[in-house]
C-alpha positions as CSV (number, residue, x, y, z in Angstrom):
1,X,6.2,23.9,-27.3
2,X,5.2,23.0,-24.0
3,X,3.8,19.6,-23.1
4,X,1.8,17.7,-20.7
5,X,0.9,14.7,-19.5
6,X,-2.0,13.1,-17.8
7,X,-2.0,9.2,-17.0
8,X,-5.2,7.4,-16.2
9,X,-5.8,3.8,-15.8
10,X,-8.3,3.3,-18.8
11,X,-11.9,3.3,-18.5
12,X,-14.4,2.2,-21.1
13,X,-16.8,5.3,-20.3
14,X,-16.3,8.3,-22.3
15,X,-17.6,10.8,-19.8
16,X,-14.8,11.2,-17.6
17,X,-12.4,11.6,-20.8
18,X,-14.4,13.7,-22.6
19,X,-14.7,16.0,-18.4
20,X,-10.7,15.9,-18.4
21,X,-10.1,17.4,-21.5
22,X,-12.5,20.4,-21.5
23,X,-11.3,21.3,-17.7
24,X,-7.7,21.4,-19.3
25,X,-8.5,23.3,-21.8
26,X,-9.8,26.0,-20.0
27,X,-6.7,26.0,-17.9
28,X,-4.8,26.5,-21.3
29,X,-3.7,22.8,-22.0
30,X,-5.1,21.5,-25.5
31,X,-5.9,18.0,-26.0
32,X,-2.8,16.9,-28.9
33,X,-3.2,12.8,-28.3
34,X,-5.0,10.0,-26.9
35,X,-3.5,7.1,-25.8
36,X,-4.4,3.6,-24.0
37,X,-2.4,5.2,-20.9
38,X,-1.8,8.9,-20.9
39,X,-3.5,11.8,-22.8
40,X,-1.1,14.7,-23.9
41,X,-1.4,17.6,-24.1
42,X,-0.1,21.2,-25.7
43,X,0.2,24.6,-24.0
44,X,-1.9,27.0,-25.5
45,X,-4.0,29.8,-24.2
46,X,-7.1,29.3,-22.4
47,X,-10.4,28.0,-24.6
48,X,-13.3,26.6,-23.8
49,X,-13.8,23.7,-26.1
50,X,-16.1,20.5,-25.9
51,X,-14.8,17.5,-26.9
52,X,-16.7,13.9,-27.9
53,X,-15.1,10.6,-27.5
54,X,-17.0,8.5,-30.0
55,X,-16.3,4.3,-30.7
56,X,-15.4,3.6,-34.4
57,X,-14.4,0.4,-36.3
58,X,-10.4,0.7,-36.3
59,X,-9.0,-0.2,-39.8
60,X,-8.5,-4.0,-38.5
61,X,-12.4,-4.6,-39.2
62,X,-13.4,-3.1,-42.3
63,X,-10.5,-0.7,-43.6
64,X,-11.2,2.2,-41.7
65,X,-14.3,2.3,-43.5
66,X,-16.8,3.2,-40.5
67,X,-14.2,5.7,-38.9
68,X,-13.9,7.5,-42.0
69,X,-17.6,8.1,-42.3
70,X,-17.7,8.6,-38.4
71,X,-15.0,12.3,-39.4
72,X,-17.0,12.9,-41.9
73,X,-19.8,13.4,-39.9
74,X,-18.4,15.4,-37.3
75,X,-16.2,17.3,-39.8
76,X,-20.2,18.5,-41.2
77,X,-20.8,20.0,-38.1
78,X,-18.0,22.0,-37.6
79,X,-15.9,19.7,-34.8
80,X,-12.3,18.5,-35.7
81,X,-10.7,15.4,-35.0
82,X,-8.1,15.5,-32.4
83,X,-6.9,12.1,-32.0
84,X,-7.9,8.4,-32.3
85,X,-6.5,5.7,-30.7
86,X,-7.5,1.8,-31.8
87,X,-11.5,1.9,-31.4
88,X,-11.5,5.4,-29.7
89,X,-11.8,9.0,-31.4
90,X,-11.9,12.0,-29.9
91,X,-13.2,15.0,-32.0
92,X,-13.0,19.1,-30.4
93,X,-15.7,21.9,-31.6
94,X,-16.2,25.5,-29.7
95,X,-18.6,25.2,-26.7
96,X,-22.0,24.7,-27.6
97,X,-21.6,22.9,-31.1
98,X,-23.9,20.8,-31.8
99,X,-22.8,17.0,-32.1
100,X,-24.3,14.3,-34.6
101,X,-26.2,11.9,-33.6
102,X,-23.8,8.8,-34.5
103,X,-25.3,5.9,-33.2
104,X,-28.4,6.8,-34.9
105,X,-26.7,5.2,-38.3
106,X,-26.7,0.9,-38.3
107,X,-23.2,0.7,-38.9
108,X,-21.7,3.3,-36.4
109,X,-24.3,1.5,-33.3
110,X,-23.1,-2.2,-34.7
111,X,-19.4,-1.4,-34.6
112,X,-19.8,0.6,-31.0
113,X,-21.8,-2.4,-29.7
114,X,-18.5,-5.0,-30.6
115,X,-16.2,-2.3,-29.2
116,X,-18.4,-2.5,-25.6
117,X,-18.5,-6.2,-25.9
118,X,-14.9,-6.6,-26.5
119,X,-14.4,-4.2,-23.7
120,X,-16.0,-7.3,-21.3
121,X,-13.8,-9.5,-23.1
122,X,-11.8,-10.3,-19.8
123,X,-14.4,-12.3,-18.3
124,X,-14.3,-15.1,-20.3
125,X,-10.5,-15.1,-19.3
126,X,-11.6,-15.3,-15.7
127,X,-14.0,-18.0,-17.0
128,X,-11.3,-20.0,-18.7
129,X,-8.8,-19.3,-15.5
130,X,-11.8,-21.4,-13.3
131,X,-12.4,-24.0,-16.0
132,X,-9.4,-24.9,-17.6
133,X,-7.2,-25.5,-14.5
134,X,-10.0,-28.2,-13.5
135,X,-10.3,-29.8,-17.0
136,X,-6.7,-30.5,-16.8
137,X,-6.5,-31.9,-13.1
138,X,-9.8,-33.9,-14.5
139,X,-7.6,-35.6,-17.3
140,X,-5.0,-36.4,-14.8
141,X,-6.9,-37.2,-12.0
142,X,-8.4,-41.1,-11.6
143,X,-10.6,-40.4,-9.1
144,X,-13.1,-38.4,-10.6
145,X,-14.4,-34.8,-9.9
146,X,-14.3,-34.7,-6.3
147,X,-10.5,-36.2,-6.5
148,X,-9.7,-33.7,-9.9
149,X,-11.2,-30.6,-7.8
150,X,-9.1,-31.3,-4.5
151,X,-5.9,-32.1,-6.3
152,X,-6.4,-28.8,-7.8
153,X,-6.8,-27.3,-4.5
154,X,-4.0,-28.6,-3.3
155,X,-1.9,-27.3,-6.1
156,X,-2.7,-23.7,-5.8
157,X,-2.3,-23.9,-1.8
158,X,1.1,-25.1,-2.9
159,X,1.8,-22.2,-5.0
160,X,0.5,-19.9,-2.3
161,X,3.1,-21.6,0.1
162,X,6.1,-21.4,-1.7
163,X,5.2,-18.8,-4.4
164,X,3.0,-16.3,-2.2
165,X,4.2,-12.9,-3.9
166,X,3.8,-14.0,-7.5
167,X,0.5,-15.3,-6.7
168,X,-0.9,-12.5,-5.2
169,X,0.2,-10.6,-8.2
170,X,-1.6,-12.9,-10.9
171,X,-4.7,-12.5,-8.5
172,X,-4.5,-8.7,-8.3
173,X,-3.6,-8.5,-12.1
174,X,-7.0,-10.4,-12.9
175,X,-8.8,-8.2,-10.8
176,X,-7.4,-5.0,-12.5
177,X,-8.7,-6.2,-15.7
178,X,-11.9,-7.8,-14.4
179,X,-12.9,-4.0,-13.1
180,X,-12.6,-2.9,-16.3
181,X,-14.5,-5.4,-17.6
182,X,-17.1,-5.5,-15.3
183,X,-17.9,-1.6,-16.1
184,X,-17.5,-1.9,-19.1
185,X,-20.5,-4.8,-19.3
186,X,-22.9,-2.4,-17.4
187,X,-22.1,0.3,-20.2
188,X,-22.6,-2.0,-23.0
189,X,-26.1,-2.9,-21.9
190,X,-27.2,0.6,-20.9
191,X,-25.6,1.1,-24.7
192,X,-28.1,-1.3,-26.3
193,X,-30.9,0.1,-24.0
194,X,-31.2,3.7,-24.9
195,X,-29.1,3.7,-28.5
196,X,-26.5,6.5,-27.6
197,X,-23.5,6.8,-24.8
198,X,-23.9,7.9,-21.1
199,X,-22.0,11.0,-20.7
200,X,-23.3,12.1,-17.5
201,X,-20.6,11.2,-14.6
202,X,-21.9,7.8,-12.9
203,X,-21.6,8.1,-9.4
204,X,-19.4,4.5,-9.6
205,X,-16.9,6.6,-11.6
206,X,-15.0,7.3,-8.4
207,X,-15.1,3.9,-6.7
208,X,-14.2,2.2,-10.0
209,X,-10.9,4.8,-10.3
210,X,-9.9,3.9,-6.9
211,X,-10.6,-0.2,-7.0
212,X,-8.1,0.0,-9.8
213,X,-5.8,1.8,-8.5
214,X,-5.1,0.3,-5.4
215,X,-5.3,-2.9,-7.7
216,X,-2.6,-1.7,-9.6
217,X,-0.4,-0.5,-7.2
218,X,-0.9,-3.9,-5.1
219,X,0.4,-5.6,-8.5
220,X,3.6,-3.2,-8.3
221,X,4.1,-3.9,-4.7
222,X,3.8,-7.8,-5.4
223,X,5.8,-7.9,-8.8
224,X,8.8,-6.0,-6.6
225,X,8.6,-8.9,-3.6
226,X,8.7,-11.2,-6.3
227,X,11.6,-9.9,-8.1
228,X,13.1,-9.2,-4.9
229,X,12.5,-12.7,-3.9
230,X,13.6,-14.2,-7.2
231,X,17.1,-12.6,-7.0
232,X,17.8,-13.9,-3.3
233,X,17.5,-17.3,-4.6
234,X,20.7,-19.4,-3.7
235,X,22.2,-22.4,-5.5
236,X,25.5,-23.7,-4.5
237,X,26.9,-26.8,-4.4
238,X,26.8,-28.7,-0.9
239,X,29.4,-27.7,1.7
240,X,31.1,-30.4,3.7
241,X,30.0,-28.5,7.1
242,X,27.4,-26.3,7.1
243,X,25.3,-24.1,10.1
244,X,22.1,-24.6,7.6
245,X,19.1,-26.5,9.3
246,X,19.4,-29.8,6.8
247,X,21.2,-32.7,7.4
248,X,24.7,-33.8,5.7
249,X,25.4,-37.8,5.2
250,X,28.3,-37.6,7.0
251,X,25.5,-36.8,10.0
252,X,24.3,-39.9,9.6
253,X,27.3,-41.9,9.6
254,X,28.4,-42.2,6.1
255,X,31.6,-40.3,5.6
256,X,33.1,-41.1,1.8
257,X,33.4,-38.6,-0.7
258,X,30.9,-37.4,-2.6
259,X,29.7,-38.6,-5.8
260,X,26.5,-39.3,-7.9
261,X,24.0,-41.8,-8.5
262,X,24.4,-42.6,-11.9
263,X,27.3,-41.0,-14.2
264,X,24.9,-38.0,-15.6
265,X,23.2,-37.8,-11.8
266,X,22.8,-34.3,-10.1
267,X,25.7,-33.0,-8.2
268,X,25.5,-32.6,-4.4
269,X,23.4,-28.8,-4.3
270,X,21.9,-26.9,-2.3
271,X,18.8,-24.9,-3.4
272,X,17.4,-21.9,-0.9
273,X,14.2,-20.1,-1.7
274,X,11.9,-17.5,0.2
275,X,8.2,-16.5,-0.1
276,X,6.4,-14.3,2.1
277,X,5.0,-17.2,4.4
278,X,8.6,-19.7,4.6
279,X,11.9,-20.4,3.4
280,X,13.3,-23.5,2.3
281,X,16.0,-25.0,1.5
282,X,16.1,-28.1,-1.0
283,X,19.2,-30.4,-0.9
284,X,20.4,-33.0,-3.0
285,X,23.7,-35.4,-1.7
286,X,25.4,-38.6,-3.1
287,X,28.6,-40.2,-1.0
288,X,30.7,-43.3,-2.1
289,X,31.8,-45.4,0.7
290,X,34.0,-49.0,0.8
291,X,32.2,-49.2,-3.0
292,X,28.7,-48.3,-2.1
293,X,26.5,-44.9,-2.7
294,X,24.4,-43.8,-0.3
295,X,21.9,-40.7,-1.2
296,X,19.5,-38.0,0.5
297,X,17.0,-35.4,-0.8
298,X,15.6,-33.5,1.4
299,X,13.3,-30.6,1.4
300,X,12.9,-28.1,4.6
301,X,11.0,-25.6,5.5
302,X,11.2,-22.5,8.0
303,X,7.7,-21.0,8.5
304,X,6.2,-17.9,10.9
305,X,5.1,-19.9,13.6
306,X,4.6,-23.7,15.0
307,X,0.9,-23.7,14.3
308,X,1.6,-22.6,10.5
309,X,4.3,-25.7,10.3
310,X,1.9,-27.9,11.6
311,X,-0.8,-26.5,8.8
312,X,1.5,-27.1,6.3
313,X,2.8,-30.6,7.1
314,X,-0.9,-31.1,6.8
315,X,-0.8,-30.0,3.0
316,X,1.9,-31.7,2.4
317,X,0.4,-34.9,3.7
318,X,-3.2,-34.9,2.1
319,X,-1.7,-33.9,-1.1
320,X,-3.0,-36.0,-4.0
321,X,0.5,-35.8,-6.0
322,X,2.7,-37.1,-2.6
323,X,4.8,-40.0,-3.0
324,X,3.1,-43.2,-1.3
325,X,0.6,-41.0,0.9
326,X,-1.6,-43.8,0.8
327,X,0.6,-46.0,3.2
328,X,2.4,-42.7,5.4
329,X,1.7,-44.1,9.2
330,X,2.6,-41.7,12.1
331,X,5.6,-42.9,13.9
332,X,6.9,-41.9,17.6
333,X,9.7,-39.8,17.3
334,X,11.8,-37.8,20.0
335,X,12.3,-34.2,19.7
336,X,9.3,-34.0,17.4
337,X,5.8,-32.3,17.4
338,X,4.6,-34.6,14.4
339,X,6.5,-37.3,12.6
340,X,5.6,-39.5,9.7
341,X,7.5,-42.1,7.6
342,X,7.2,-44.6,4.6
343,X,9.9,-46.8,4.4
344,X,12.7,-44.1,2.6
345,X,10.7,-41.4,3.2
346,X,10.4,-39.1,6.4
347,X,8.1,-36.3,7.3
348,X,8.5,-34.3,10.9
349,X,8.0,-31.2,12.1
350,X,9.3,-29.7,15.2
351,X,8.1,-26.0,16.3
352,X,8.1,-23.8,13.2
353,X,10.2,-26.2,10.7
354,X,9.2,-29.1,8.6
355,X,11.5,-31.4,7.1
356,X,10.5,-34.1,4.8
357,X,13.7,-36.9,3.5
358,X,14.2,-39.3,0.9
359,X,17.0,-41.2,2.1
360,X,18.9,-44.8,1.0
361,X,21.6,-46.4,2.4
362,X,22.8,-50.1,0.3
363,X,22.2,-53.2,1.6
364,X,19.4,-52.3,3.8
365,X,15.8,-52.8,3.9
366,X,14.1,-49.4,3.3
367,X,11.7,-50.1,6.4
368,X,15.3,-50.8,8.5
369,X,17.8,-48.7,7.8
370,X,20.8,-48.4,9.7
371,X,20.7,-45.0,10.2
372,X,18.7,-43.2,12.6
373,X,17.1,-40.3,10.9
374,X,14.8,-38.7,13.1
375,X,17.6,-38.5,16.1
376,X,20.0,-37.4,13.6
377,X,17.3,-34.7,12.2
378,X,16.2,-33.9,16.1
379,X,19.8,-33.3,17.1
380,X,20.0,-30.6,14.0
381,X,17.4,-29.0,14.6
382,X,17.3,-28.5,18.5
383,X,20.9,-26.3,17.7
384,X,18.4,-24.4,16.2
385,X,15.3,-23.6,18.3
């Protein structure tokens, strides 16, 4: 037998359905099952049916109970059930049968009503996406509100940095569900209004379609960069020369061969990732020389353009979670649009890179340090640009 499918994007009014499947049966295409997804569909000749999508208790609330009486009462009238999926029936007669007044009954209106509420269900997930995200930076936080609320800030600019693609697809996956929800909490209170479903096309029907689907295939085209992104993702262990914009010991003077920190320490790695607005690359190194170790981390970044460098240096800076902001002082430094330090730590940017160090050499004080790293970053970075 010849089949058919039709995939829609789930609505929670029964109108459109209930449009769909008498149109296709007058083209010869006879409604065999509803799902969540897709409706299916049977080749048959042409028939003009009328079909009824009614709400029911599934069998996960009261045994099947209230959808058992709900068959019954179309099965009275003459209409058979056609297929039922979760909280959703759908029941077919010849056109003009007359339907039963369902809703009229306590039970069938009671269970409908949890069905439309449970339908709105996904905003109190957008609630708990605004609240609980600030209760946690609250706990952490030691400043208070104000201090809890811009460290949270903070964190999600950093995720939109470095983790762009994946973040526009949470946002467009909450608003696929929100628009479902949203509708469906204008139905439920037209529902408890008049006492019986809208089946008259809304003249939001086609807005709401296309909202969702452009919501939807936003989420495909973000889930692809971000698998995309995810599998160019490099980690290799540190070369001894390298054309890569980040700095190598041996470019600031320290030439033994490489080891760790501590026995169990990291290796000496190289970590490169991309998101839609930079690429960076994060680098770990550890050399032994005459007896003494001398280490570097560093993290760098490649972004569109100088003024978005400078706008992130700026995040990275005012960030509530950055080591020893408090006492970062702005330093003059060669070759550099912007440069910062903190004893060990260095933060510069120069046109559309910045480069932020953690770097200690033995024996020296970490506000002296033999080295220089700024001239040795500068010199890098000018083969560059």
């Amino acid at each position: 037998m010849e089949k058919k499918y039709v995939f829609h994007l789930g609505d929670p009014a029964v109108g459109g359905y209930e449009a769909l499947y008498e149109r296709m049966a007058r083209k010869g295409w006879i409604l065999e099952k509803f799902g969540g997804f897709y409706s299916r569909f049977y080749k048959a000749e042409p028939r003009n049916l009328q079909y009824r999508m009614e709400l029911s208790n599934p069998k996960l609330h009261d045994n099947g109970e209230t959808q058992e009486k709900l068959i019954s009462l179309f099965n009275e009238r003459g209409w058979t059930h056609v297929s039922g999926k979760g909280e959703r029936n759908v029941f077919s007669a010849p056109e003009g049968s007359e339907a039963p007044d369902v809703y009229a009954e306590p039970e069938q209106r009671k269970a409908a009503l949890r069905i439309l509420r449970n339908d709105c269900g996904s905003l109190w997930f957008l609630l708990f996406l605004a609240v609980f995200p600030l209760v946690v930076a609250l706990i952490r936080s030691d400043s208070g509100f104000a201090g809890a609320f811009r460290q949270l800030i903070y964190t999600w600019l950093h995720i939109y940095y470095e983790r762009t693609a994946f973040l526009l697809l949470l946002i467009m996956l909450v608003i696929y569900y929100e628009l479902y929800s949203i509708r469906a909490l204008f139905i439920c209170k037209k529902f408890k209004k008049q006492g019986y479903l809208d089946r008259a096309p809304s003249k939001w029907s086609l807005p709401y379609k296309a909202a969702r689907a452009l919501a939807l295939l936003l989420c495909l085209v973000f889930l692809a960069l971000s698998v995309a992104q995810w599998a160019l993702n490099q980690k290799y262990e540190m070369p001894l020369d390298t054309d890569e914009p980040y700095l190598l010991l041996k470019d600031l003077g320290w030439e033994g061969e490489r080891s760790t920190v501590f026995d169990s320490g990291p290796e000496s790695t190289v970590e490169i990732n991309r998101s839609l607005l930079l690429k960076s690359w994060y680098t770990y190194e550890c050399v032994e020389q005459d007896g003494e170790k001398y280490w570097m981390y560093q993290s760098i970044y490649e972004l569109k353009n100088p003024k978005a460098a400078q706008r992130y240096a700026s995040l990275q800076l005012n960030a509530p979670d950055y080591l020893q902001r408090d006492r970062y002082w702005p330093v003059q430094a060669e070759g550099f649009d912007l440069a910062y330090r903190n004893g060990m730590y260095y933060l510069a940017v120069k046109d559309n890179y910045v480069c932020q160090i953690a770097y200690y050499e033995t024996g020296s004080d970490a506000d002296n340090q033999k080295a220089d790293v700024f001239a040795a970053l500068a010199g890098m970075l000018e083969k560059r640009t």
